[in-house]
VOVEXGU-295623 format. One record per residue: residue in one letter; x, y, z of N, C-alpha, C in turn; residue number from 1. Coordinates in Angstrom, 2 decimals, padded with zeros to 5 digits. Example, Ala and Ser with C-alpha at 12.3 -4.5 7.8 and 13.67 -1.06 7.14 Angstrom:
BEGIN
A:013.19:-005.69:007.80:012.30:-004.50:007.80:013.20:-003.30:007.80:1;
S:012.85:-002.25:007.08:013.67:-001.06:007.14:012.90:000.03:007.87:2;
END
This chain:
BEGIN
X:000.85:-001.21:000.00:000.00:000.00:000.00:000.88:001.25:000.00:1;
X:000.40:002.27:-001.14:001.44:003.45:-001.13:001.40:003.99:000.24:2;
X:002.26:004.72:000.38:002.38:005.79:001.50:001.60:007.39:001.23:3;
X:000.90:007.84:001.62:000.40:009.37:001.13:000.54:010.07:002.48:4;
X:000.97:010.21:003.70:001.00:010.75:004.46:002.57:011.56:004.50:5;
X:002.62:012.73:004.72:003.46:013.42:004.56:004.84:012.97:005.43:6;
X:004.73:013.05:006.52:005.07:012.76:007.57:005.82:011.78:007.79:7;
X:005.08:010.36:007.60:005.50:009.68:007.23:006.35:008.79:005.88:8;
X:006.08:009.52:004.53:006.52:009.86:003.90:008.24:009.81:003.81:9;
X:008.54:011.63:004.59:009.59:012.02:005.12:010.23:010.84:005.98:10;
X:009.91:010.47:007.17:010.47:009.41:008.20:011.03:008.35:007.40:11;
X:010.36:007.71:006.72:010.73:006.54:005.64:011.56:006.95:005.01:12;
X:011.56:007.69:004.02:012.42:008.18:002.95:014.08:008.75:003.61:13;
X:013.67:009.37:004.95:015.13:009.56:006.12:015.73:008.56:006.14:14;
X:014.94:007.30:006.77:015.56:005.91:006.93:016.07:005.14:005.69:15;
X:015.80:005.19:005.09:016.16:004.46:004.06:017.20:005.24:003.16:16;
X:017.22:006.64:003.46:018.54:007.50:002.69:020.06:007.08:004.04:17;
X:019.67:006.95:005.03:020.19:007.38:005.98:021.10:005.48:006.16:18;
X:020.13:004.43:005.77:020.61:003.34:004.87:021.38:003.04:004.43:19;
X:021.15:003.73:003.05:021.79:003.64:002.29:020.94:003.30:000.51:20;
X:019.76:003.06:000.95:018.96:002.33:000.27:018.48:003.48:-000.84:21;
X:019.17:004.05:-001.62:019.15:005.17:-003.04:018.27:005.05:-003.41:22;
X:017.71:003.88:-004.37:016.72:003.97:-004.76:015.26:003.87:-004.46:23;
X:015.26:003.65:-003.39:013.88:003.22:-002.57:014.14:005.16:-002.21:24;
X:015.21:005.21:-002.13:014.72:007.01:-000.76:014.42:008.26:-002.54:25;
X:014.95:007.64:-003.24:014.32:008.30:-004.39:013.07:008.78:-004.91:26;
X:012.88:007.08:-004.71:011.12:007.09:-005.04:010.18:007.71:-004.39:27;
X:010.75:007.70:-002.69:009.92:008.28:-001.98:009.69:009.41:-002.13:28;
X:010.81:010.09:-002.42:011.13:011.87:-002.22:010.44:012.41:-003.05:29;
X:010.69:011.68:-004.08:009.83:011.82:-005.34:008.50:011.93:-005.17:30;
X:007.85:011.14:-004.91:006.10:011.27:-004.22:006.54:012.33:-003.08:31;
X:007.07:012.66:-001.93:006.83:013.60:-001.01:006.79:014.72:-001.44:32;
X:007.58:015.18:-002.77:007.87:016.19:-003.48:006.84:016.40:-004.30:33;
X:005.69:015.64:-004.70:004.63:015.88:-005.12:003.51:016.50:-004.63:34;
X:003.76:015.71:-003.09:003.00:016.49:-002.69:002.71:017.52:-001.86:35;
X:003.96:017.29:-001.13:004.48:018.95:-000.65:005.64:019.19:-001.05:36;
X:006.16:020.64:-002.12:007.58:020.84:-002.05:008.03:021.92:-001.69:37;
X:007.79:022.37:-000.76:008.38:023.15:000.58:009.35:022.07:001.84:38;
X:009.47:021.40:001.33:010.48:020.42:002.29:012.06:020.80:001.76:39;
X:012.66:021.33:003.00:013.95:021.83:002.59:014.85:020.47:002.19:40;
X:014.56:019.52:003.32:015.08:018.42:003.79:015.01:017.32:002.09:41;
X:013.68:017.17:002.41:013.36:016.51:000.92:014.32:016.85:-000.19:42;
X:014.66:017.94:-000.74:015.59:018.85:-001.50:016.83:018.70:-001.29:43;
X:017.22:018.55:000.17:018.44:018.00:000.26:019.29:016.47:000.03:44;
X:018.32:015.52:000.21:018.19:014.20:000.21:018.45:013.47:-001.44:45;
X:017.47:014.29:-002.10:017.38:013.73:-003.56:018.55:014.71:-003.81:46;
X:018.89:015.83:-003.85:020.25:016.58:-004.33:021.31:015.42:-004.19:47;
X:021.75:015.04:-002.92:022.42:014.14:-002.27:022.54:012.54:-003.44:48;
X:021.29:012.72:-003.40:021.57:011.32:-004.48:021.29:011.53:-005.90:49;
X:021.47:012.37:-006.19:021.94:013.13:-007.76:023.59:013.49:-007.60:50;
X:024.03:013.41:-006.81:025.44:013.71:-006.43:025.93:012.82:-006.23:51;
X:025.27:011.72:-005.76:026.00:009.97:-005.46:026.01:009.64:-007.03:52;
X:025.20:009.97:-008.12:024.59:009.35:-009.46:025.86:010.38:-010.39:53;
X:026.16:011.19:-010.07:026.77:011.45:-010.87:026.73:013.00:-011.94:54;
X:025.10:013.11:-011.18:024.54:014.23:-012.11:024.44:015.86:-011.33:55;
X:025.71:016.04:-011.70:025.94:017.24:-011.09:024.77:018.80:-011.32:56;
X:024.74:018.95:-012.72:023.65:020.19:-012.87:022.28:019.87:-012.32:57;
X:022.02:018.34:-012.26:020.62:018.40:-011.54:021.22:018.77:-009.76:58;
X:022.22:017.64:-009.03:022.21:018.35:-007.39:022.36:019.42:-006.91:59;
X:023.05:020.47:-008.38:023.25:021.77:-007.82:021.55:022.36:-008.01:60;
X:020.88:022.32:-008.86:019.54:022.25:-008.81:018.60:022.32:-008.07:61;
X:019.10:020.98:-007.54:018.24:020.48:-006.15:018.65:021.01:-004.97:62;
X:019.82:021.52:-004.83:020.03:021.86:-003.48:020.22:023.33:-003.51:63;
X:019.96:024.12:-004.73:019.62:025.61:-004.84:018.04:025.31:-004.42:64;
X:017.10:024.60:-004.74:015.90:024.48:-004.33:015.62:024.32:-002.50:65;
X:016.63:023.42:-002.16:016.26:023.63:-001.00:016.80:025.07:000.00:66;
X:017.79:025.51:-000.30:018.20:027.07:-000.26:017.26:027.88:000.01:67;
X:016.32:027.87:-001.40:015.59:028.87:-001.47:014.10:028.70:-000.66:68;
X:014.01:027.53:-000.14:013.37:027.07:000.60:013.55:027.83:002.15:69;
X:014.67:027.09:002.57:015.26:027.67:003.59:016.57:028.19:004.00:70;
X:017.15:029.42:003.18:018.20:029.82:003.17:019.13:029.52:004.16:71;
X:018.59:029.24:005.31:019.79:028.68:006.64:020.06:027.52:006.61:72;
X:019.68:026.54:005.70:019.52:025.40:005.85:020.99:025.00:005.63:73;
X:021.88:024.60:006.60:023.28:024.62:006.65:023.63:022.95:005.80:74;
X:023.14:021.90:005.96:022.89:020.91:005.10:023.43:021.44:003.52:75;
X:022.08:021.46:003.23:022.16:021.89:001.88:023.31:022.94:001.18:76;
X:023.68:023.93:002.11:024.85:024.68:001.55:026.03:023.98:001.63:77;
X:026.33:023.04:002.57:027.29:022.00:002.26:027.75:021.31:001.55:78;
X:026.80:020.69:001.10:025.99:019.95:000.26:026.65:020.70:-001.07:79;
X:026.39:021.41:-001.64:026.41:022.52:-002.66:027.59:023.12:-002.53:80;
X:028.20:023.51:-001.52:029.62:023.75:-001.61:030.71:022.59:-001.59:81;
X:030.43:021.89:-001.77:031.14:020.12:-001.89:031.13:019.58:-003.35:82;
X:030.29:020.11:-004.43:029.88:020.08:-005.56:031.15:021.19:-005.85:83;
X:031.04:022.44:-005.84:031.57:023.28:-006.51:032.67:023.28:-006.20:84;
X:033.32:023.02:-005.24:034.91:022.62:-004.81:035.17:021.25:-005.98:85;
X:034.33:020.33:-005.80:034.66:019.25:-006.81:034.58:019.97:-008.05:86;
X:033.98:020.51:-008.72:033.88:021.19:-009.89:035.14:022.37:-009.72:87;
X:035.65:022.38:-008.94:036.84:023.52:-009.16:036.65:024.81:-008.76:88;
X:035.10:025.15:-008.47:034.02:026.51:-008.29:034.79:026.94:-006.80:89;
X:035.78:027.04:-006.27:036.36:027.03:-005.13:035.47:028.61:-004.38:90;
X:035.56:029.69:-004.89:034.70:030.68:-004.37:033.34:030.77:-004.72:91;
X:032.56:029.74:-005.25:031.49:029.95:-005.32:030.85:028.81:-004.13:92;
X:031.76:027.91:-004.04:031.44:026.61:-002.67:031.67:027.52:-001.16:93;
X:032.62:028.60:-001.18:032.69:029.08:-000.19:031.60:030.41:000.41:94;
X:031.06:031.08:-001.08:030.13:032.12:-000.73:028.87:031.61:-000.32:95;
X:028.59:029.87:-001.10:027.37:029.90:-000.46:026.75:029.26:000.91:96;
X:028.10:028.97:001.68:027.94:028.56:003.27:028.21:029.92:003.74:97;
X:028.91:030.99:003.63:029.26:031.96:003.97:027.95:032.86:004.23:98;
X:027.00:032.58:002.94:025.81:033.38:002.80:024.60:032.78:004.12:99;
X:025.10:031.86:003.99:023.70:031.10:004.97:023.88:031.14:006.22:100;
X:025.73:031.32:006.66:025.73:031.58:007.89:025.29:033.28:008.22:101;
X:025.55:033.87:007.20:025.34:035.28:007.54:024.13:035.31:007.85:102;
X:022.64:034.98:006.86:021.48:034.82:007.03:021.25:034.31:008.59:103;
X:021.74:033.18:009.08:021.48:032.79:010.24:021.74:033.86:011.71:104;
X:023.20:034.58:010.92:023.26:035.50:012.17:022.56:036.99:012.31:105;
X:021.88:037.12:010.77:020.83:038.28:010.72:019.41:037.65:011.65:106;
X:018.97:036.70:011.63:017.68:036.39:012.19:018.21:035.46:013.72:107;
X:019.45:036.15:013.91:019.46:036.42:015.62:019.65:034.93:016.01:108;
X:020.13:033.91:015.05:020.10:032.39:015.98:021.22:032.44:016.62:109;
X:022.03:032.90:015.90:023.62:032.33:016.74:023.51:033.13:017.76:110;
X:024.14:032.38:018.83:024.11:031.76:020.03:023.06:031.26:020.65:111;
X:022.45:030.27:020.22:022.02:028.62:020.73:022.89:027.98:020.42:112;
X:023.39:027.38:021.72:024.70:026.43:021.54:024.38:025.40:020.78:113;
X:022.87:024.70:020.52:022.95:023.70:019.68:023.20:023.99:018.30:114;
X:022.50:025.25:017.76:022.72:025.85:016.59:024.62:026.20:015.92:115;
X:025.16:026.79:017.68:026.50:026.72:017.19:027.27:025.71:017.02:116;
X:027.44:024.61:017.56:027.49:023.53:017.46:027.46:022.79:015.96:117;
X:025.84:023.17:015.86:026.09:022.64:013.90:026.39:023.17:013.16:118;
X:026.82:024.50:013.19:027.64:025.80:012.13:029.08:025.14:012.42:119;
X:029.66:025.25:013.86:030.85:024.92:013.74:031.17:023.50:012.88:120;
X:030.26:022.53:013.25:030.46:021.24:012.36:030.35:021.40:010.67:121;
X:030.09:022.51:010.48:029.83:022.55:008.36:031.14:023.42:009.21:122;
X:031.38:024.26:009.66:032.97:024.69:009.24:033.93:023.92:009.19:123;
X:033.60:022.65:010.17:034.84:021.53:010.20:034.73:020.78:008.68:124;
X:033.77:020.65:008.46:033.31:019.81:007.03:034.22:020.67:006.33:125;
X:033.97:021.94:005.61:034.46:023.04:004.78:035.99:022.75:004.96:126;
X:035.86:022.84:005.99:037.71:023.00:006.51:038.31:021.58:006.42:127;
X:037.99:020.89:006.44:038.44:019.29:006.04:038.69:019.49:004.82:128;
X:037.46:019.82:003.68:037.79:019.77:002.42:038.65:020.81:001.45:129;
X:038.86:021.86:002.17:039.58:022.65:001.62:040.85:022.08:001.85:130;
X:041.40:021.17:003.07:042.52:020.72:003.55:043.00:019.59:002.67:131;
X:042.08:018.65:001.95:042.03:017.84:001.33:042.55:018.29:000.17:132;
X:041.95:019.02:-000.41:042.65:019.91:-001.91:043.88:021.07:-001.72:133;
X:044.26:020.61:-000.62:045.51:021.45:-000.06:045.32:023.12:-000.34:134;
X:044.18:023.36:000.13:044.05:024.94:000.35:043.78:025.65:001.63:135;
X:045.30:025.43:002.33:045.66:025.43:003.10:044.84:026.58:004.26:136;
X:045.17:027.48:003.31:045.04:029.21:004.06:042.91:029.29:004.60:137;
X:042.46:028.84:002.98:040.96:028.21:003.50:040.54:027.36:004.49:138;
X:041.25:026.92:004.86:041.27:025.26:005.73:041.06:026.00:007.04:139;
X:042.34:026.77:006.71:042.49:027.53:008.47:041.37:028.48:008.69:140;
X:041.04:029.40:007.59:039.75:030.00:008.03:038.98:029.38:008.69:141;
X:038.22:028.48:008.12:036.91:027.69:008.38:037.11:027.25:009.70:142;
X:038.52:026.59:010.03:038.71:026.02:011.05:038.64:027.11:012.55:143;
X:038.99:028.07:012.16:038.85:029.44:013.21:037.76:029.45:013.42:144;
X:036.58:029.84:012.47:035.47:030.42:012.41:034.82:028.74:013.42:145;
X:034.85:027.60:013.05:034.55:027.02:014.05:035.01:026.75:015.46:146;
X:036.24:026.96:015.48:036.99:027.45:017.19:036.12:028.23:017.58:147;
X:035.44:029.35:017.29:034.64:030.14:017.86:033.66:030.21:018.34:148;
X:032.63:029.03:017.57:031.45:028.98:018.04:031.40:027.37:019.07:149;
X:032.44:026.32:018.76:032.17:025.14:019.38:032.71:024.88:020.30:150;
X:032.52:024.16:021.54:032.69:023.64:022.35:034.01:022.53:022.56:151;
X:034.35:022.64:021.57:035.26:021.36:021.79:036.35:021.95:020.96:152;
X:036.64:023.18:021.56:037.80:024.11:021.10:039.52:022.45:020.86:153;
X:040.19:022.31:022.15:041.03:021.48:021.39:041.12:020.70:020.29:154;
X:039.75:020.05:019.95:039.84:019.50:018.77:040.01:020.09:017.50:155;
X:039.43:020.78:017.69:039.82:022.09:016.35:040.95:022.53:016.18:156;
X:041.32:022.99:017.74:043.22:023.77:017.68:044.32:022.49:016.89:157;
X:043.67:021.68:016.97:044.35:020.56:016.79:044.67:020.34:015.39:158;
X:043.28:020.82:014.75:043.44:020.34:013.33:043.85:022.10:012.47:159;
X:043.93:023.01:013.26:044.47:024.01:013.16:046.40:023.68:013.00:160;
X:046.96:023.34:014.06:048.34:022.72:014.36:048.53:021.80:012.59:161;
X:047.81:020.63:012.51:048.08:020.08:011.14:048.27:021.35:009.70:162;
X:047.50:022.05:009.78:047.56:023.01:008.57:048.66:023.71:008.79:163;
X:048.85:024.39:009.80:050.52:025.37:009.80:051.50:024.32:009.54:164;
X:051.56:022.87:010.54:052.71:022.31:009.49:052.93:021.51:008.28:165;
X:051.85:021.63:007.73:051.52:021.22:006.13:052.65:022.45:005.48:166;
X:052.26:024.08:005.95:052.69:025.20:005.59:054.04:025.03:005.87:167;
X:054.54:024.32:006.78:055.90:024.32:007.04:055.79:025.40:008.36:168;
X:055.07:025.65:008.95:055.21:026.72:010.00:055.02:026.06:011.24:169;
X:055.87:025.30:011.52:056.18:025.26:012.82:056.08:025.66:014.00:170;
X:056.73:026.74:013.69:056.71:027.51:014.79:055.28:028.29:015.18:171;
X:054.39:028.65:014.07:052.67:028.61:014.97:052.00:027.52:015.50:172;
X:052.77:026.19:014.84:051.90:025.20:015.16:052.27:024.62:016.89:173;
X:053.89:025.28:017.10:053.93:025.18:018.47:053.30:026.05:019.39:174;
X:052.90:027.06:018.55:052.33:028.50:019.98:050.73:028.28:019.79:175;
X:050.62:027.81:018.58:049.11:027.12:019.08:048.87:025.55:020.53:176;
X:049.70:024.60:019.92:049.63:023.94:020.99:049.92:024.49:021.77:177;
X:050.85:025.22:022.27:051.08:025.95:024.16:049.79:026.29:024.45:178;
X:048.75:027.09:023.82:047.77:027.62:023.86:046.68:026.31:024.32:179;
X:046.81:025.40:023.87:045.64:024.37:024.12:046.54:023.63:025.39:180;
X:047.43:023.38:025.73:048.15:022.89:026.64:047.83:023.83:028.10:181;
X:048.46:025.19:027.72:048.00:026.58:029.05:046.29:026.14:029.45:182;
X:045.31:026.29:028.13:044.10:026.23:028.63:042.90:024.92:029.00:183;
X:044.11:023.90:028.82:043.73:022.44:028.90:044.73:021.50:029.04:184;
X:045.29:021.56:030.14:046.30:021.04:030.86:046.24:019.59:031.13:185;
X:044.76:018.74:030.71:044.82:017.60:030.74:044.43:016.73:029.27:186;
X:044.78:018.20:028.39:044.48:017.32:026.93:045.74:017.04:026.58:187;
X:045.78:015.54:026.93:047.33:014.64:026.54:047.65:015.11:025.04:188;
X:046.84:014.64:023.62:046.97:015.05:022.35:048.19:015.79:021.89:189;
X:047.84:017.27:023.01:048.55:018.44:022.22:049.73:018.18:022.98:190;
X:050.21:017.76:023.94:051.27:017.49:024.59:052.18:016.44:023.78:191;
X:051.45:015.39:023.21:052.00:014.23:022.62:052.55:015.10:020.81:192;
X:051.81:015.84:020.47:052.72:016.33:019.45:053.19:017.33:019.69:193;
X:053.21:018.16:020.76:054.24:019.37:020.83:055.60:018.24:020.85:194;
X:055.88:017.30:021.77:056.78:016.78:022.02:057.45:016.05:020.32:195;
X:056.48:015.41:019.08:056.74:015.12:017.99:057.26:016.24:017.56:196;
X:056.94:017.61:017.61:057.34:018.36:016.81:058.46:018.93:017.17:197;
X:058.94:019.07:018.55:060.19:019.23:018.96:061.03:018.02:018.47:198;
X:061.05:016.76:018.93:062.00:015.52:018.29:062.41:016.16:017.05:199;
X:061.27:016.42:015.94:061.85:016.87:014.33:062.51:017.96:014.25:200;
X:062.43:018.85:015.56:063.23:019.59:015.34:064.48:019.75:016.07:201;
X:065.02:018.32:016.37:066.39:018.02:017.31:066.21:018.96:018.49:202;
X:065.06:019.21:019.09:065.13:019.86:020.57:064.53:018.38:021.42:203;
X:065.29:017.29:021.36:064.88:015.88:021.74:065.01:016.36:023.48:204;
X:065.48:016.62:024.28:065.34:017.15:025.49:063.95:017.51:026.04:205;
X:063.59:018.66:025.01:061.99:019.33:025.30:061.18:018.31:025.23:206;
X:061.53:017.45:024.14:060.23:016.46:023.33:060.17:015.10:024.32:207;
X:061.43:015.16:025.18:061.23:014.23:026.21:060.33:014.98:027.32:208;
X:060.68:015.65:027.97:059.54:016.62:029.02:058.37:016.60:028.66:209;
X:057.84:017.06:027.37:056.42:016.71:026.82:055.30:014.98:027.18:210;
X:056.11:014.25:027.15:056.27:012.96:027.16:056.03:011.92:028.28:211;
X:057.89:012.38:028.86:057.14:012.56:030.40:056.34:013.12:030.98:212;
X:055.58:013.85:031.13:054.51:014.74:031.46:053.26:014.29:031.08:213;
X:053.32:013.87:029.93:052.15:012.71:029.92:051.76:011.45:030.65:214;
X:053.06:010.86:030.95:053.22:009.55:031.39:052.83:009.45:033.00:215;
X:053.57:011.50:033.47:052.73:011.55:034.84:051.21:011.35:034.71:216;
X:050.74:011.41:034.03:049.14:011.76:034.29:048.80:010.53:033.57:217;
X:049.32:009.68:033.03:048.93:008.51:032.14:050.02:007.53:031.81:218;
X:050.67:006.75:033.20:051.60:005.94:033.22:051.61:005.09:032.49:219;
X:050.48:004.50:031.37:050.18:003.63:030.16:050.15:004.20:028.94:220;
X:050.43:005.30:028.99:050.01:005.81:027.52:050.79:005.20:026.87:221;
X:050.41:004.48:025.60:051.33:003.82:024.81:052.37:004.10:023.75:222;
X:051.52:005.40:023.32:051.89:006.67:022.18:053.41:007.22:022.91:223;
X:053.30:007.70:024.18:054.06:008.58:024.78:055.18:007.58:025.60:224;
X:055.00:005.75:025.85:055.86:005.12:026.03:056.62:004.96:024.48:225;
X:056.24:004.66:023.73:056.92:004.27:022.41:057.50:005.66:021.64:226;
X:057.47:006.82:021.99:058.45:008.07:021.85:059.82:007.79:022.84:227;
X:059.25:007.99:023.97:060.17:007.75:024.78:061.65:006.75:024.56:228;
X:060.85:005.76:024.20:062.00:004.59:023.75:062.77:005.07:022.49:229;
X:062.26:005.53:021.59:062.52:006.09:020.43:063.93:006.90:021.07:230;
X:063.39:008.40:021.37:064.39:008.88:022.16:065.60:008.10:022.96:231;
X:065.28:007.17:023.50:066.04:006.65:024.05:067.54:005.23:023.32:232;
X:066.58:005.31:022.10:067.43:004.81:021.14:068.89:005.46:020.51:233;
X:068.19:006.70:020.76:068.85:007.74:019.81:070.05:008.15:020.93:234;
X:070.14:007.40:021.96:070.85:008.18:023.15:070.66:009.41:024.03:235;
X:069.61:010.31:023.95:069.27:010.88:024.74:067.99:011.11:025.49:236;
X:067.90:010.71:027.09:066.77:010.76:027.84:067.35:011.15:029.44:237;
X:066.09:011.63:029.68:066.39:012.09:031.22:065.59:011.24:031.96:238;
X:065.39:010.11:031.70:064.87:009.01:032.88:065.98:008.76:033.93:239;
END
């Protein structure tokens, strides 16, 4: 028996995109889209699998439709800026998350932490993929602009640290870690590569202190035993 309830409709067609199941969440969208197409979501879903298929002028299509639907709809500008980076459109993938966050901060949402929360996550997305196509300087934007609004600042500083030494800059990628180290004194992470990044840079002394210092607070760490030895291969340790 078909489905005609909207609602349900949507729920099904979620599950089964969310699946994996393409052509079944097709069909559905397809009928939901018949009969209501004010669904931002809907718009995003079938874009999504016009983009798995191959057919680029229809997902950009589809996910300008859901846009215009609901211009904040941070999904869909993703979505659409992931297309045009693949297509090479590098400033046109970036104006149109740029645009939707602006929209969002004209109609006063940002700051609901849940709201910031999912802006910062399309900046991590953005910033992954700009990192991926080695555009470095973009990478780091995005990645700021989400330091700002999310909660889980080290993880970000973190993937901040990877881009300066992609750049060869070192030396920010150490005054950023101090920075997550000063304001989070029990995030082992940034400790475990300040200490990598000293070793590469023959300050093996420092990169032992880093190390040890972990090992106080985490006498198993396995990462920060197997440096250690390393170092200790090489002939220098202060055990």
């Amino acid at each position: 028996m078909a489905i005609v309830d909207e609602k349900e409709l949507l729920d099904v067609a979620r599950e089964k995109f969310r699946n994996g199941e393409m052509a079944t969440a097709e069909r559905l969208l397809q009928q939901l889209i018949l009969l209501n197409n004010k669904i931002p979501e809907a718009f995003h879903m079938m874009a999504t699998i016009y983009y798995d298929q191959g057919k680029f002028t229809r997902a950009i299509q589809t996910f300008k439709r859901a846009l215009e639907i609901d211009p904040g709809f941070t999904d869909a500008s993703v979505g659409l800026s992931i297309i045009y980076n693949d297509l090479g459109k590098y400033e046109e993938g970036r104006g149109v998350f740029e645009e939707a966050q602006r929209i969002l901060e004209s109609n006063k949402i940002k700051g609901d932490p849940y709201i910031e929360e999912r802006l910062a996550g399309k900046h991590l997305e953005l910033g992954d993929l700009y990192f991926q196509y080695h555009r470095y300087d973009d990478s780091l934007e995005q990645y700021y602009k989400a330091l700002n609004l999310t909660s889980r600042k080290p993880d970000v500083q973190m993937k901040a640290v990877e881009v300066y030494l992609r750049k060869n800059q070192a030396a920010k990628a150490v005054k950023e870690l101090k920075k997550v180290i000063d304001y989070y004194p029990a995030y082992l992470p940034a400790r475990l590569k300040l200490g990598v990044i000293y070793y590469n840079s023959n300050r093996v002394v420092e990169a032992i202190q880093e190390w040890e210092s972990i090992l106080s607070r985490d006498p198993q760490h396995n990462s920060a035993l197997n440096y250690l030895k390393l170092a200790q291969e090489v002939g220098v340790t202060s055990l």
